[in-house]
FIKOLZA-1660 file (N, C-alpha, C; in steps of 0.1 Angstrom, whole numbers, plus 5000, padded with zeros to 4 digits):
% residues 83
   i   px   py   pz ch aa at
   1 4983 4598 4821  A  X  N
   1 4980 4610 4814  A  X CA
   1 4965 4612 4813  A  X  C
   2 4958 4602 4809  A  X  N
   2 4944 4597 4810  A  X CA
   2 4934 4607 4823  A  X  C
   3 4942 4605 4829  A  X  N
   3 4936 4603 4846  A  X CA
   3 4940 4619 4852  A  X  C
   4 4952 4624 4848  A  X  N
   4 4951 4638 4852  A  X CA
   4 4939 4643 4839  A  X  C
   5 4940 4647 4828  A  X  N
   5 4927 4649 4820  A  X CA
   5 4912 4647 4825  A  X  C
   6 4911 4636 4830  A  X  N
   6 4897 4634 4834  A  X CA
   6 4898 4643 4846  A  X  C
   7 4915 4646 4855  A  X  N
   7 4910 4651 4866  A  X CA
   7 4906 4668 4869  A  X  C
   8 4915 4671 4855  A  X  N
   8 4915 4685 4852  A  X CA
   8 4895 4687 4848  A  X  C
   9 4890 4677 4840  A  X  N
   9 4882 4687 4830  A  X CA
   9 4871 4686 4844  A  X  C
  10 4871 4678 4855  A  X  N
  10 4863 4672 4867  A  X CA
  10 4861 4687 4872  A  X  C
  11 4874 4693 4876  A  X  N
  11 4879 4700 4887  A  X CA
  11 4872 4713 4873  A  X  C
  12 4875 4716 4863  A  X  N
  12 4870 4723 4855  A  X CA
  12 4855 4728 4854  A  X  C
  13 4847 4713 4853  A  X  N
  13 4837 4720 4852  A  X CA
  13 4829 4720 4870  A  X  C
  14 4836 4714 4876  A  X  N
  14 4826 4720 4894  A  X CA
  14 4831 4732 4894  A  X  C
  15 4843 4739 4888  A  X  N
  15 4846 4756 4890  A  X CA
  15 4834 4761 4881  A  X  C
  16 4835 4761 4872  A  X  N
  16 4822 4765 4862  A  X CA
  16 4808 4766 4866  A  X  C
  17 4808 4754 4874  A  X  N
  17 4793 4753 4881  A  X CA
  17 4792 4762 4888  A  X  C
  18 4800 4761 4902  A  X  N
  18 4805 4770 4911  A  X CA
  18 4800 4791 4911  A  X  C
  19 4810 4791 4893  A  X  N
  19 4809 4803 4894  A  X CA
  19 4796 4807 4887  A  X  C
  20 4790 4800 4880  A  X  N
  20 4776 4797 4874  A  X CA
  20 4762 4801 4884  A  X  C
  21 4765 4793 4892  A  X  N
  21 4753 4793 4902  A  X CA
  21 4755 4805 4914  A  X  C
  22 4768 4812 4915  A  X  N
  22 4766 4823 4920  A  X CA
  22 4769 4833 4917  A  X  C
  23 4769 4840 4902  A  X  N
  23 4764 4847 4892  A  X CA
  23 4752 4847 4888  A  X  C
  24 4745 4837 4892  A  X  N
  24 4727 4838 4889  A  X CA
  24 4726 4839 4903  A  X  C
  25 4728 4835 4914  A  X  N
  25 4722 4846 4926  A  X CA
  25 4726 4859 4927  A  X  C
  26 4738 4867 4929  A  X  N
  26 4745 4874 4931  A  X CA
  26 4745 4883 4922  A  X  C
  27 4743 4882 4907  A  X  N
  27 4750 4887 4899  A  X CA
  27 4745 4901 4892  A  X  C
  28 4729 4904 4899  A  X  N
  28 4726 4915 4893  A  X CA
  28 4724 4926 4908  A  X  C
  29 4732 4919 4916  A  X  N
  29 4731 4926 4932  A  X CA
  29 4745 4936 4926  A  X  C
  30 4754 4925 4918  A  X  N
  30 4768 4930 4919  A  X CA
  30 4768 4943 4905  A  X  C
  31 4757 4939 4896  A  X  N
  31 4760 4954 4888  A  X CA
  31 4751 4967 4892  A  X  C
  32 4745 4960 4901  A  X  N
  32 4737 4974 4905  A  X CA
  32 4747 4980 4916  A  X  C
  33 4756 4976 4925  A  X  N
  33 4764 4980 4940  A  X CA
  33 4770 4992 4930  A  X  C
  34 4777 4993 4922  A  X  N
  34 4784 5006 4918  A  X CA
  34 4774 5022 4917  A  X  C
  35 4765 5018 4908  A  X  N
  35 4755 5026 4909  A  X CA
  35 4747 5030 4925  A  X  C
  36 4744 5023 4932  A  X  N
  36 4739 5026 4944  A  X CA
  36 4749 5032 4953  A  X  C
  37 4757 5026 4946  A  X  N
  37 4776 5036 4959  A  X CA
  37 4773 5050 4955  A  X  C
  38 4769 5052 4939  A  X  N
  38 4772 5064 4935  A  X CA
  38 4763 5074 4941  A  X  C
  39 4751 5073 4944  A  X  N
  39 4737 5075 4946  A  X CA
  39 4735 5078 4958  A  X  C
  40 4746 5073 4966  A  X  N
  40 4745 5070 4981  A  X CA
  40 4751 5091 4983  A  X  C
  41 4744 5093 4994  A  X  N
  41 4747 5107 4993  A  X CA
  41 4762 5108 5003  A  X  C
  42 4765 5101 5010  A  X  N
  42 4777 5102 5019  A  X CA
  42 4786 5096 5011  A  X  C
  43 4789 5094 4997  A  X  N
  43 4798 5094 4990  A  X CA
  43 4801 5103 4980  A  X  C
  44 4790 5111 4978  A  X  N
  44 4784 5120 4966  A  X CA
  44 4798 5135 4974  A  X  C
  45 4795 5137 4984  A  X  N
  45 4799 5151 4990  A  X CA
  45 4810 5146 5004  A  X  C
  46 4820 5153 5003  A  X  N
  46 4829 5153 5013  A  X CA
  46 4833 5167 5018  A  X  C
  47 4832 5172 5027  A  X  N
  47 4837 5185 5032  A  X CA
  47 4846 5184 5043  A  X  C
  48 4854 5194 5041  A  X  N
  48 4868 5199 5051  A  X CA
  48 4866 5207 5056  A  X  C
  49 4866 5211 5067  A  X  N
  49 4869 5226 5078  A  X CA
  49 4875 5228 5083  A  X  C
  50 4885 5237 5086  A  X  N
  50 4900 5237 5094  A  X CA
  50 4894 5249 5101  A  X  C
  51 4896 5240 5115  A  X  N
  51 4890 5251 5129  A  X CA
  51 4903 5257 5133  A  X  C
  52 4913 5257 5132  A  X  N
  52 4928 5264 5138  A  X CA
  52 4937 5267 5132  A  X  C
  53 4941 5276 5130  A  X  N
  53 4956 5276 5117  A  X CA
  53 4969 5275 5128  A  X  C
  54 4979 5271 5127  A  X  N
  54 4994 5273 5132  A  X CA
  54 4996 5259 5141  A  X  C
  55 5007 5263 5145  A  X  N
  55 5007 5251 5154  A  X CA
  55 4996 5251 5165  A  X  C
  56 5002 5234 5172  A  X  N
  56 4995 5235 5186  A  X CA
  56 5004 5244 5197  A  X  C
  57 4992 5251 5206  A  X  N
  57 4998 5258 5218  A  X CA
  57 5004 5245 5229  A  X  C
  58 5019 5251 5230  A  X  N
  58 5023 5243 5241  A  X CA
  58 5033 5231 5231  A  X  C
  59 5034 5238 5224  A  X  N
  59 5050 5230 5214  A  X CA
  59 5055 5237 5216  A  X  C
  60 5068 5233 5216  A  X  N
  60 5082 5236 5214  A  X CA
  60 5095 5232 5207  A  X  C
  61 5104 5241 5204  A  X  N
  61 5111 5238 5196  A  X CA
  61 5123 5235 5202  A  X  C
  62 5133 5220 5205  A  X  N
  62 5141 5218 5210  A  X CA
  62 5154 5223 5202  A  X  C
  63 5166 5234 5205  A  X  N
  63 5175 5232 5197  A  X CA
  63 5185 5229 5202  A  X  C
  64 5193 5220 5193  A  X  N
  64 5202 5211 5197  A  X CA
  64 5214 5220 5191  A  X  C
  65 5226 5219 5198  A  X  N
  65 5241 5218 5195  A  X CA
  65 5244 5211 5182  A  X  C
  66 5246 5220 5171  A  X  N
  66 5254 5213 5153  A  X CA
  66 5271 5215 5154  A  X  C
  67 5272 5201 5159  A  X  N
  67 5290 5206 5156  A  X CA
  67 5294 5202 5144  A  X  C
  68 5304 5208 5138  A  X  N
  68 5310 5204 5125  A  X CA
  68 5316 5188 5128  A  X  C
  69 5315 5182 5114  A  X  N
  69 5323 5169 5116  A  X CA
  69 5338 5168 5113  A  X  C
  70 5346 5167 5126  A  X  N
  70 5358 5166 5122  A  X CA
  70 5365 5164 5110  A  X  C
  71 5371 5166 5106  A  X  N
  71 5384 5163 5094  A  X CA
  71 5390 5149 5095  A  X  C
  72 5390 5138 5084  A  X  N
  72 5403 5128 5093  A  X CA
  72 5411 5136 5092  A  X  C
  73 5422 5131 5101  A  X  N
  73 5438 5132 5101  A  X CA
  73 5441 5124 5090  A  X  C
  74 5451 5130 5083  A  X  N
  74 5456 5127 5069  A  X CA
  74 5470 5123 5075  A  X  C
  75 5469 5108 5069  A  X  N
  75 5480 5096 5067  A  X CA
  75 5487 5098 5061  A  X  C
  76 5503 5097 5069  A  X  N
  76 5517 5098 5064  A  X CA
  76 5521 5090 5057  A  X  C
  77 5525 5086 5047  A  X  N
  77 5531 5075 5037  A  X CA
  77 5542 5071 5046  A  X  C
  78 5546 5053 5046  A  X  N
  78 5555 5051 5055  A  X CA
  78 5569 5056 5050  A  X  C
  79 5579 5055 5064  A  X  N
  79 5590 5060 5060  A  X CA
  79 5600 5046 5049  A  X  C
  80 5603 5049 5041  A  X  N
  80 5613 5037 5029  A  X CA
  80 5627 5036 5037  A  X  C
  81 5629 5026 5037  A  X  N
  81 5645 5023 5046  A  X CA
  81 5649 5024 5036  A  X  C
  82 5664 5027 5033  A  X  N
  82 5679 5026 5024  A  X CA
  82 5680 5016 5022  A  X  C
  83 5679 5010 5013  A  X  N
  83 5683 4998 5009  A  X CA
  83 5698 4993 5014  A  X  C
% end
């Protein structure tokens, strides 16, 4: 029981370190990136142009044969012998 404890609080604190030491490199790159996305002018403005209305020339419209779907045939109850 001893031994997982020591191995947890081991494994605990090299995560800590871990996320420690690249939070002080990284970490004022990472709250400035939102701001500089926003600033960035090819995210600021997006525009749409629609060069052609309707379809494209040289479609077609295939029409197919709709047959109705048959009816079952409705099942006769068997015939009862005379006892």
């Amino acid at each position: 029981m001893i031994a997982l404890l020591v191995l947890a609080t081991t494994v605990l604190a090299l995560a800590s370190g871990a996320i420690a030491t690249t939070w002080q490199r990284y970490g004022q790159a990472a709250l400035g990136a939102r701001r500089e996305w926003l600033e960035c002018p090819q995210t600021r403005e997006v525009r749409f142009r629609i060069v052609q209305y309707g379809a494209k020339p040289g479609g077609r419209v295939i029409a197919l044969p709709v047959r109705p779907k048959a009816a079952p045939t409705r099942v006769q109850p068997p015939l009862r012998a005379a006892a």
